[in-house]
C-alpha positions in Angstrom: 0.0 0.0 0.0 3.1 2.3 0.8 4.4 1.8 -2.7 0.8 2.7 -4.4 1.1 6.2 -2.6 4.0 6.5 -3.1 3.6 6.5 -7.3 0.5 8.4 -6.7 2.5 11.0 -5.2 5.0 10.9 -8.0 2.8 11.5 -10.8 0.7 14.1 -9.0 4.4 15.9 -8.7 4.5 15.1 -12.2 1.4 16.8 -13.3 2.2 19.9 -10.7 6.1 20.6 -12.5 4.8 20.4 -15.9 2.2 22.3 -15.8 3.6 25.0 -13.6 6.7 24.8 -16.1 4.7 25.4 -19.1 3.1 28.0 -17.2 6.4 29.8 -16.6 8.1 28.9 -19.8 5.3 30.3 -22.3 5.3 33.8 -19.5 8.8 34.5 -20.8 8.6 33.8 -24.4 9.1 37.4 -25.4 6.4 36.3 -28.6 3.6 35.7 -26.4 4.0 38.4 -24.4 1.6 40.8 -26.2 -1.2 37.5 -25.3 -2.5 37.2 -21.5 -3.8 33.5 -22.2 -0.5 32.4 -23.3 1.0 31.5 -19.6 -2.3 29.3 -19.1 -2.0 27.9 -23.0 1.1 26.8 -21.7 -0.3 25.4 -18.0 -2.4 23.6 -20.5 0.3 22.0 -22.9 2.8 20.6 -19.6 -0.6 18.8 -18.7 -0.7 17.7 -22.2 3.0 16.6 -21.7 2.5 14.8 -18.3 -0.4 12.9 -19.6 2.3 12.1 -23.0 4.7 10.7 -20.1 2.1 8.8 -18.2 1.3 7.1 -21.5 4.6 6.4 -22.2 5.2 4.5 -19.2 2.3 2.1 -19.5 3.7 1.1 -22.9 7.3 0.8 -21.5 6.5 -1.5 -18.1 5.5 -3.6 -20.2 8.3 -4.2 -22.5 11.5 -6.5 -21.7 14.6 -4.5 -20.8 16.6 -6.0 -23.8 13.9 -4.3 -26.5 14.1 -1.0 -24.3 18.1 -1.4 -24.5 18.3 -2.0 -27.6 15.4 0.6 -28.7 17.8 3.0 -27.1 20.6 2.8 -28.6 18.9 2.6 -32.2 16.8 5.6 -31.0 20.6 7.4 -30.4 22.2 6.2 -33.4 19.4 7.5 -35.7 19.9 10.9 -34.1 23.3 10.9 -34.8 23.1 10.0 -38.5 20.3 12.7 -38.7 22.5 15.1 -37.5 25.4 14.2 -39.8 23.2 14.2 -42.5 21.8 17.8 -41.2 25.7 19.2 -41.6 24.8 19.1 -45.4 22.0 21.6 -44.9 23.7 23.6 -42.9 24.9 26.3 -45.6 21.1 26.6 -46.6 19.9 30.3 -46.6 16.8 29.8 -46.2 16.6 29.0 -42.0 13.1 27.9 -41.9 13.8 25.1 -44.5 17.0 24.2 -43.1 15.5 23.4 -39.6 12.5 21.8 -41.3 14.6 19.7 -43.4 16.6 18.5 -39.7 13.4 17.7 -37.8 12.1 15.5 -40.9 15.4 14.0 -40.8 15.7 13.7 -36.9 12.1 12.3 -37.1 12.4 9.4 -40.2 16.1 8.1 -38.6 15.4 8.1 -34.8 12.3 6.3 -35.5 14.4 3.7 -37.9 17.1 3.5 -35.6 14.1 3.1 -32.1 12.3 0.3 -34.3 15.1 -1.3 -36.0 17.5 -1.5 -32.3 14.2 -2.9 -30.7 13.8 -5.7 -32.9 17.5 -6.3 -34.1 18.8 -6.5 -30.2 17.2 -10.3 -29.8 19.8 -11.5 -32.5 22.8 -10.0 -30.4 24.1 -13.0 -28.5 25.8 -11.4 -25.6 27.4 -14.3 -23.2 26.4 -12.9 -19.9 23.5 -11.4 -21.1 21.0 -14.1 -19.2 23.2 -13.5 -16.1 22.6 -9.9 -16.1 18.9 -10.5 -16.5 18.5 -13.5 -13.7 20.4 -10.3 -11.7 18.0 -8.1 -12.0 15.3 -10.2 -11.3 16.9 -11.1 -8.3 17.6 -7.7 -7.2 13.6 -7.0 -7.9 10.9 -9.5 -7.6 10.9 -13.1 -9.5 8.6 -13.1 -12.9 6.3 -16.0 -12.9 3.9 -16.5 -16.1 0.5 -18.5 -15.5 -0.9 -20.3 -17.9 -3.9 -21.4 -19.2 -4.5 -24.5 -17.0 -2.9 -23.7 -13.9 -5.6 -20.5 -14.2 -8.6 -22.7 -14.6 -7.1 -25.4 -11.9 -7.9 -22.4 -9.4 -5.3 -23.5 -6.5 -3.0 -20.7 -7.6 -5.1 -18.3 -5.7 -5.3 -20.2 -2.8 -1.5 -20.9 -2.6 -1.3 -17.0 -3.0 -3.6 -16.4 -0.3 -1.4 -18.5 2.2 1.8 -16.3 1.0 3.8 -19.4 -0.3 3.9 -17.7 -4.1 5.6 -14.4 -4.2 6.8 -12.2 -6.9 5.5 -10.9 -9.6 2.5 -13.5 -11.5 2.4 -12.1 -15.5 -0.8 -13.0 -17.4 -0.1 -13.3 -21.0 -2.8 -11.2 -23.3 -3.0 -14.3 -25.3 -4.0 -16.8 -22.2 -6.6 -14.1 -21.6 -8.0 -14.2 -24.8 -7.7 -18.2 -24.8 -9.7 -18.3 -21.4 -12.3 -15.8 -23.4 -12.5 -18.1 -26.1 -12.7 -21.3 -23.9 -15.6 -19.0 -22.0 -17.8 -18.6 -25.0 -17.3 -22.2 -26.1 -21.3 -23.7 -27.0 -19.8 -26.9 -25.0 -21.3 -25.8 -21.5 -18.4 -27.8 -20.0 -15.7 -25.9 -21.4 -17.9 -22.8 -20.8 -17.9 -23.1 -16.9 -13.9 -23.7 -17.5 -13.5 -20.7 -19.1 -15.4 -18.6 -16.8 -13.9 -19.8 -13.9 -10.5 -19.4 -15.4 -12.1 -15.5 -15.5 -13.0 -15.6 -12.1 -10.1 -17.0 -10.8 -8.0 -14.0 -12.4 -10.3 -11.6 -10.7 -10.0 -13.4 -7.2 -6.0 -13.1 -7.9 -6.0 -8.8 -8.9 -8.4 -8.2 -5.7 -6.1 -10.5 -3.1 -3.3 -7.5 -3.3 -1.0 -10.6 -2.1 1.4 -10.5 -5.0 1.6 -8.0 -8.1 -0.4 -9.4 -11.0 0.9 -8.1 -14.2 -1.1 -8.2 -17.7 1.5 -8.5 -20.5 0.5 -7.3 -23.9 3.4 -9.1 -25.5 2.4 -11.3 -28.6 4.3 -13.8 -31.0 2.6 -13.3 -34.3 4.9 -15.5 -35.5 4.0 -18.6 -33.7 0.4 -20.3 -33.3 0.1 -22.4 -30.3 -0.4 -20.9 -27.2 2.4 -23.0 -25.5 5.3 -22.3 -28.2 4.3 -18.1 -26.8 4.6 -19.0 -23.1 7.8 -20.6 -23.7 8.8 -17.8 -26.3 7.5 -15.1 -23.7 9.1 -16.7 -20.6 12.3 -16.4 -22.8 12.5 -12.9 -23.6 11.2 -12.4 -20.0 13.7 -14.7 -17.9 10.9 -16.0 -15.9 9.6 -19.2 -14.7 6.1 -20.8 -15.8 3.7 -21.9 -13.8 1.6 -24.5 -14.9 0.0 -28.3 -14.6 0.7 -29.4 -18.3 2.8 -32.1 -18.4 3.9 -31.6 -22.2 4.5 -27.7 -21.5 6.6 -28.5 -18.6 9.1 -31.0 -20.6 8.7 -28.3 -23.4 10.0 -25.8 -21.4 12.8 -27.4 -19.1 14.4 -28.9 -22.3 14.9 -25.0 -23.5 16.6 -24.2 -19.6 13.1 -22.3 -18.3 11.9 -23.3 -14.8 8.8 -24.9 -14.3 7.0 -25.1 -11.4 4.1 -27.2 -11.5 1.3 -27.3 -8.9 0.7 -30.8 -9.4 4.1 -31.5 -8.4 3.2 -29.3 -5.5 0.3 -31.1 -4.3 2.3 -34.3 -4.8 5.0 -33.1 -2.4 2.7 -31.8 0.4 0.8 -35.1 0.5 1.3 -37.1 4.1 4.3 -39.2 3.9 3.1 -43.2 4.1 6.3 -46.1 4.8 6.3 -49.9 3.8 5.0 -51.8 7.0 2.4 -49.1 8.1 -1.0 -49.9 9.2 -4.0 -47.8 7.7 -7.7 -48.4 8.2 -9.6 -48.0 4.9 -13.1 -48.3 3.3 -13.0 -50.4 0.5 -15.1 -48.6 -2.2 -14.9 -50.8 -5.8 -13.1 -53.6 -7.4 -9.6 -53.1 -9.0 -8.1 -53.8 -12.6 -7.1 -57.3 -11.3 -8.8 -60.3 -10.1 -9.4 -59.8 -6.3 -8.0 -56.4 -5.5 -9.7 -53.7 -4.0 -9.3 -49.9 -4.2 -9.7 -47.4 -1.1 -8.7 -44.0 -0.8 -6.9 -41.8 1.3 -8.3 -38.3 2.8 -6.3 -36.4 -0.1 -7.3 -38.4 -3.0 -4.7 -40.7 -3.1 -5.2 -44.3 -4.4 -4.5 -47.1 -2.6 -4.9 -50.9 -4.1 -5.2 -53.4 -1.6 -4.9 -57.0 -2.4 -7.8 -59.6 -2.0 -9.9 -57.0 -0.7 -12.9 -57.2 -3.3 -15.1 -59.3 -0.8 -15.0 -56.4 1.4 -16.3 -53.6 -0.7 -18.5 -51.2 1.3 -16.3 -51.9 4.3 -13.6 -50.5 6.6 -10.5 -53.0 6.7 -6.6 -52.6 8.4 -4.5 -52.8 5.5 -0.5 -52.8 5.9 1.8 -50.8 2.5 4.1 -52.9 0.8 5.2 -50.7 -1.5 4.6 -47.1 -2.9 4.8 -46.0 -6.7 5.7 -42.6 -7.4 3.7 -41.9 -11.5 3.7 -38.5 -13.0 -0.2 -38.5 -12.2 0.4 -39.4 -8.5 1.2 -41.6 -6.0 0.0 -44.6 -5.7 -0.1 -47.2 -2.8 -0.1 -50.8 -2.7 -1.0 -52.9 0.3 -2.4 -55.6 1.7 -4.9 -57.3 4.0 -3.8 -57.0 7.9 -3.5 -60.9 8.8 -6.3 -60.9 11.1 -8.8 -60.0 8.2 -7.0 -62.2 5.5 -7.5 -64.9 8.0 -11.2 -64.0 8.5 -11.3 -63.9 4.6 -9.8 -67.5 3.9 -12.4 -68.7 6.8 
């Protein structure tokens, strides 16, 4: 909340030196001094300017330092050929063409140079560039890009609310536009996805746990939504979070972190051992002959070994062994020897 005043503060400053500026700066013109609405024409045109500044800084924020680096220089280098080009006007007589002919000139190569430096610095291949950018983001806040399903899961928010997830969560434009699409879907499935994904995003802005950032970036040149996360979390340096499988192999291969709430969940489950004794309802039959299936309180799926005469019952089961599967764990056990006894009688 301190930092929110604090910018507020900031731009009303802003607003205040500009305008009051103008307001000085147009007084002392020695042309407008014969015109008593000029001071307050010029009050009117720093407002003008601090709104042009607050503008600019929207579209900046959201841009990768690399493309403003590189926008830079290209923006300087422009300038510079403009004004060597400009020394050949120079000797003109005429003064009003001369400067004309410079601003054209200062206008057509700084905005070559801005365009062509923003686009042409992603093909540099600086060696400690990525170590630079992991250093900033260490010396601000960690980028972490959601994506489509880890939105629509909906535990992201309540992993935020507890204060585990910090940083700074980015929102692609194009997930957004995804979740709309999956929103206004005719299946009424996906449709309650979709809006929930909506919802969830909404939950997240008004928690105020962690900054969520909307990033406008697109990749016009690539289709799936998963090639621009990976493409985005790229130029970005940041990690994706996320509970596709396939996105998260996708992404590791290229050197991006992954975290992966399912991976999460796995992890925080309670930890069972071989030889342990756990009382279970046995609630339907298993993929082989005899076995029955029982769950624990988190959802985890235990097979327990001639159990199917017991189904509908509660049972003492010991683990034998535990599997560890990219959808889970999974438990196997068997009948306590008291009720396999009771079974063979």
């Amino acid at each position: 909340m301190g930092l929110r005043w604090a910018w507020l503060v900031l731009k009303i400053l802003l607003f205040v030196v500009c305008s009051v500026g103008g307001y000085f700066i147009a007084d002392q013109m020695e042309g407008l001094k014969h015109f008593s609405w000029a001071p307050w024409a010029g009050l009117m045109v720093g407002i003008f300017f601090a709104l042009l500044a607050l503008s600019v800084e929207k579209i900046i924020k959201h841009l990768p330092l690399k493309i403003i680096f590189g926008g830079t220089i290209g923006l300087v280098s422009g300038l510079f050929v403009a004004k060597l080009i400009g020394f050949g006007f120079a000797g003109l007589q005429n003064n009003t063409l001369s400067v004309s002919i410079y601003v054209v000139l200062t206008c057509i190569f700084g905005y070559i140079g801005m365009v062509l430096g923003s686009i042409k610095i992603e093909e540099i291949r600086i060696p400690n560039w990525s170590w630079l950018m992991r250093g900033m983001n260490r010396s601000n806040q960690v980028i972490k890009i959601l994506d489509t399903s880890v939105i629509i899961d909906g535990r992201i928010a309540d992993i935020v609310e507890t204060g585990f997830m910090g940083g700074v969560l980015v929102i692609p434009e194009f997930v957004l536009q995804e979740l709309q699409h999956i929103a206004d879907s005719p299946d009424p499935t996906r449709r309650v996805r979709g809006r929930r994904g909506l919802d969830i995003i909404k939950r997240l802005q008004q928690e105020n746990m962690v900054e969520i950032r909307i990033d406008r970036q697109d990749f016009d040149n690539l289709n799936e939504v998963d090639a621009k996360l990976v493409a985005l979390a790229l130029r970005l340096n940041a990690k994706i979070v996320t509970n596709d499988y396939n996105l998260s192999k996708v992404a590791e291969v290229q050197g991006i972190r992954v975290l992966n709430i399912n991976q999460l969940a796995n992890a925080l489950k309670p930890v069972v051992l071989p030889g342990e004794i756990l009382r279970l309802q046995i609630l339907k039959e298993g993929k082989e002959h005899g076995q029955g299936i029982a769950y624990l309180e988190d959802g985890t799926m235990v097979v327990v070994e001639n159990a199917s005469r017991h189904l509908g019952k509660e049972v003492d089961v010991s683990v034998t062994s535990i599997l560890q599967t990219t959808a889970g764990r999974l438990i196997f056990t068997t009948l306590k020897d008291g009720d396999h006894s009771r079974q063979q009688h």
